[in-house]
C-alpha positions as CSV (number, residue, x, y, z in Angstrom):
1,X,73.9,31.6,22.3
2,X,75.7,28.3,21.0
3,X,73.2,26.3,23.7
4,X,70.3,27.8,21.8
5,X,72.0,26.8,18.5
6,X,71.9,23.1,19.3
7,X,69.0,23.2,21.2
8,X,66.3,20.0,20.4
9,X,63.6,22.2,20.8
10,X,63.9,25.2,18.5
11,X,62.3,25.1,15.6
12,X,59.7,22.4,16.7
13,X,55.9,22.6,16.0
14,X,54.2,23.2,19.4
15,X,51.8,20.0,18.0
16,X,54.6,17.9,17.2
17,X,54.6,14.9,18.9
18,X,58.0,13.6,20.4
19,X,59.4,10.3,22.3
20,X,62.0,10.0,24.3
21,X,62.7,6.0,25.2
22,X,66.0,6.2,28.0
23,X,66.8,3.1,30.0
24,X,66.7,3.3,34.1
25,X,70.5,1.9,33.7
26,X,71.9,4.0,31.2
27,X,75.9,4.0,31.8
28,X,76.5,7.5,29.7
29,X,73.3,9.3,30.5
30,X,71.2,9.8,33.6
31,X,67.9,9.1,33.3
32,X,67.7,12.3,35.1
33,X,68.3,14.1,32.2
34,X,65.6,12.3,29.8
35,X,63.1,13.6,32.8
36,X,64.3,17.3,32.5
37,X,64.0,17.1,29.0
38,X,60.6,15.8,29.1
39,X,59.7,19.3,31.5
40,X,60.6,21.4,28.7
41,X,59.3,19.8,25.2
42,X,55.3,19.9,24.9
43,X,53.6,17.0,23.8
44,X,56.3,14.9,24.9
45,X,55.7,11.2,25.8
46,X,59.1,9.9,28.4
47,X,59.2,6.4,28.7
48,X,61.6,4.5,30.9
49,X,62.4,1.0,30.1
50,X,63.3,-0.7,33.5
51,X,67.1,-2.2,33.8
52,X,67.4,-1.2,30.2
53,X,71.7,0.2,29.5
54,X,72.7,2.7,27.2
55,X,73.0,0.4,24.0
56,X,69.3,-1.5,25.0
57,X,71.6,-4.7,24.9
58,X,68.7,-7.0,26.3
59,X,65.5,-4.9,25.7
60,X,65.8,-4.1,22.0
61,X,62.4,-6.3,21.3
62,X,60.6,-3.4,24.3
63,X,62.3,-0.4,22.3
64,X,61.2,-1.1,19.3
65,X,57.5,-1.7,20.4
66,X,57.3,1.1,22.3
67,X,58.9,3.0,19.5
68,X,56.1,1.6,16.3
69,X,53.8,2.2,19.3
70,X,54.1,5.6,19.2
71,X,54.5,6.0,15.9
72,X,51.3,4.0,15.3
73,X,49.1,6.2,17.6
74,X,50.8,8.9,15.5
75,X,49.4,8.2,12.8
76,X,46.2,7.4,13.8
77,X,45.7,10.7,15.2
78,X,46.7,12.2,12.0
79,X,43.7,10.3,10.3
80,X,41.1,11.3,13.0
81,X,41.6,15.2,12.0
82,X,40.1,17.0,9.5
């Protein structure tokens, strides 16, 4: 019951788009788990930034593009519908 409680996904818009940016060399959390998460959130988007630690110490200029990115095509998708 707590687990559903604290839960990412409830409460989300099925049309909600969501990003999940995990490095491959993540100390704290497996990559693993950013991969199961991706299973279970719809219009989800993983993306994996190669040799990348928890803190992105040298690939904070690739998370943040990948991150405006996203919210870019976002947005651009929001004009496109009626």
């Amino acid at each position: 019951m707590m687990y559903m409680v604290r839960s990412p996904t409830v409460g989300m818009e099925p049309h909600m788009g969501v990003l999940t940016i995990h490095g491959s060399a993540d100390e704290i959390i497996p990559v693993e788990d950013a991969v199961e998460f991706a299973k279970i959130i719809p219009n989800h988007k993983l993306h994996i930034i190669e040799g990348a630690n928890h803190g992105y110490t040298s690939h904070q200029a690739e998370l943040a593009l990948v991150a405006l990115n996203f919210i870019r095509t976002g947005l651009q998708e929001g004009k496109d519908k009626p």
